[in-house]
C-alpha positions in Angstrom: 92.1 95.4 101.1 90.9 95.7 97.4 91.5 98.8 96.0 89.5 99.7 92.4 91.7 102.3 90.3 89.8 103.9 87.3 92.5 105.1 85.1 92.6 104.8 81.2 96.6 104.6 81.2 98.1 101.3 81.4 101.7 102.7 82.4 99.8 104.8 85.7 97.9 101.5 86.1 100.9 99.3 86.8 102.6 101.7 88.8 99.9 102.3 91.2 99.6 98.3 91.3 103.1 97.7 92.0 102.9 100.1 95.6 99.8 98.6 96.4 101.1 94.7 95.7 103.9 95.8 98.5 101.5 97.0 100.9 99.5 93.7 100.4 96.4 95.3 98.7 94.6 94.1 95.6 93.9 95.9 92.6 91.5 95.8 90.4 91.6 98.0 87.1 89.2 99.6 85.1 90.6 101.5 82.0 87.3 103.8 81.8 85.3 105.2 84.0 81.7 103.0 82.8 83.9 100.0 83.1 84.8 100.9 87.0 81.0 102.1 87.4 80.3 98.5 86.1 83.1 96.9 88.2 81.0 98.9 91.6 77.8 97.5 90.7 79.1 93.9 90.9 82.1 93.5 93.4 83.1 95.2 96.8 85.8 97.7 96.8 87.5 99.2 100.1 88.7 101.8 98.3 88.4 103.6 94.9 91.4 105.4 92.8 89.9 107.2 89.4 91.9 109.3 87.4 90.4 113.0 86.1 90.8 113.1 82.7 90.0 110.1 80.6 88.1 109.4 76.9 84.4 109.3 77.8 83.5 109.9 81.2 85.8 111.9 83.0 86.8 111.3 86.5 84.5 113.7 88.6 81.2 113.0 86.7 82.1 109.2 88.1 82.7 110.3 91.4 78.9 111.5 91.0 77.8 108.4 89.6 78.8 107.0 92.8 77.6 109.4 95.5 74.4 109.4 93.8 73.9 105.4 94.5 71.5 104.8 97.2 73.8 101.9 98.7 76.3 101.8 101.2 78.8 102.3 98.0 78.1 105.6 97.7 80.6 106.0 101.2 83.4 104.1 99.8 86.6 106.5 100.0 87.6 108.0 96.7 91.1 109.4 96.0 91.3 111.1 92.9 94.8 110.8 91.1 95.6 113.2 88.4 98.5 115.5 86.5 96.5 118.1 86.5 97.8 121.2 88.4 95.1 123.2 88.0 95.0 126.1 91.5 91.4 125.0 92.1 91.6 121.5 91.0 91.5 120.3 94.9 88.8 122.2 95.9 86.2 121.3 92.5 87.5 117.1 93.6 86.1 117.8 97.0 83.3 119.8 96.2 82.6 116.5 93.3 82.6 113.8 96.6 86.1 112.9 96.4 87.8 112.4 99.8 91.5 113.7 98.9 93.1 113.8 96.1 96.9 112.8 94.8 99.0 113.6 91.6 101.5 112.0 89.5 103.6 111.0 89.1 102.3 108.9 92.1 104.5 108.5 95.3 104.9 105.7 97.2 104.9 108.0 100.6 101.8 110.4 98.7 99.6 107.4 98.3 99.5 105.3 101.2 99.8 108.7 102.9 96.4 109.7 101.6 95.1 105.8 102.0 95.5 105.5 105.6 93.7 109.4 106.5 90.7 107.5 104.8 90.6 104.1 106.2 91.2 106.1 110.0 88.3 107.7 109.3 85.0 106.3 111.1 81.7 105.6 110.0 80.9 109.5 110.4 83.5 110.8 108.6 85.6 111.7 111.6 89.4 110.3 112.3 90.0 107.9 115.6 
C-alpha cells in the first residue's frame, strides 16, 4: 500500500511513517500541499493523509484540488489529520471530500482504525 501524507511538520511526518512502516505501508511525504498536488499528478497513491493547516494551501482547498480532477484520482480515500478541535471541524472535512478524519497527536489504533473503514469500502462507496 502507498500512502501520500501532505503535512508541513517533519516531527507529525515521521510519526505517521513509523505506524505505517509496521503495518508494511509506504509513505511518501509532501511537506505542502502543491508539492502533494504535484506528487498526485505523477505517482499512484492508495491512500492520501493531508494535514489542515499548513503555509500556503491549506488542507481542505487540496482535498478540492483533488475531487475536482477528472481521473480516477479524484476517488482515492482522503483522511484528514489535524489538531484542530474545532465542534464543526468534522462535518466542514466531509462536506470538503474528505472521507474521515483523525487528530493528533495520531494513534496507532485511530489511524489504521480509520485506514481499514476506507480500503473496506467498495467501488460505490459502500462497506463489504
Amino acid at each position: 500500500m502507498n500512502i501520500l501524507f501532505i503535512e508541513d511538520d517533519r516531527m507529525n511526518r515521521r510519526v505517521v511513517r513509523d505506524m505505517l512502516d509496521v503495518a508494511g505501508a509506504t509513505m511518501t511525504e509532501a511537506e505542502s500541499a502543491e508539492e502533494g498536488l504535484q506528487l498526485i499528478d505523477t505517482q499512484d497513491f492508495d491512500m492520501i493523509l493531508v494535514d489542515l493547516r499548513m503555509p500556503g494551501m491549506d488542507g481542505i482547498t487540496a482535498i478540492g484540488h483533488i475531487r475536482a480532477r477528472e481521473d480516477e484520482k479524484a476517488k482515492l480515500p482522503i483522511i484528514v489529520v489535524t489538531a484542530d478541535a474545532a465542534v464543526d471541524l468534522r462535518d466542514r472535512c466531509i462536506e470538503a471530500g474528505a472521507d474521515d478524519v483523525i487528530f493528533k497527536p495520531v494513534a496507532m489504533d485511530a489511524l489504521f482504525d480509520a485506514m481499514g473503514r476506507l480500503l473496506a469500502r467498495d467501488s460505490d462507496g459502500m462497506l463489504y
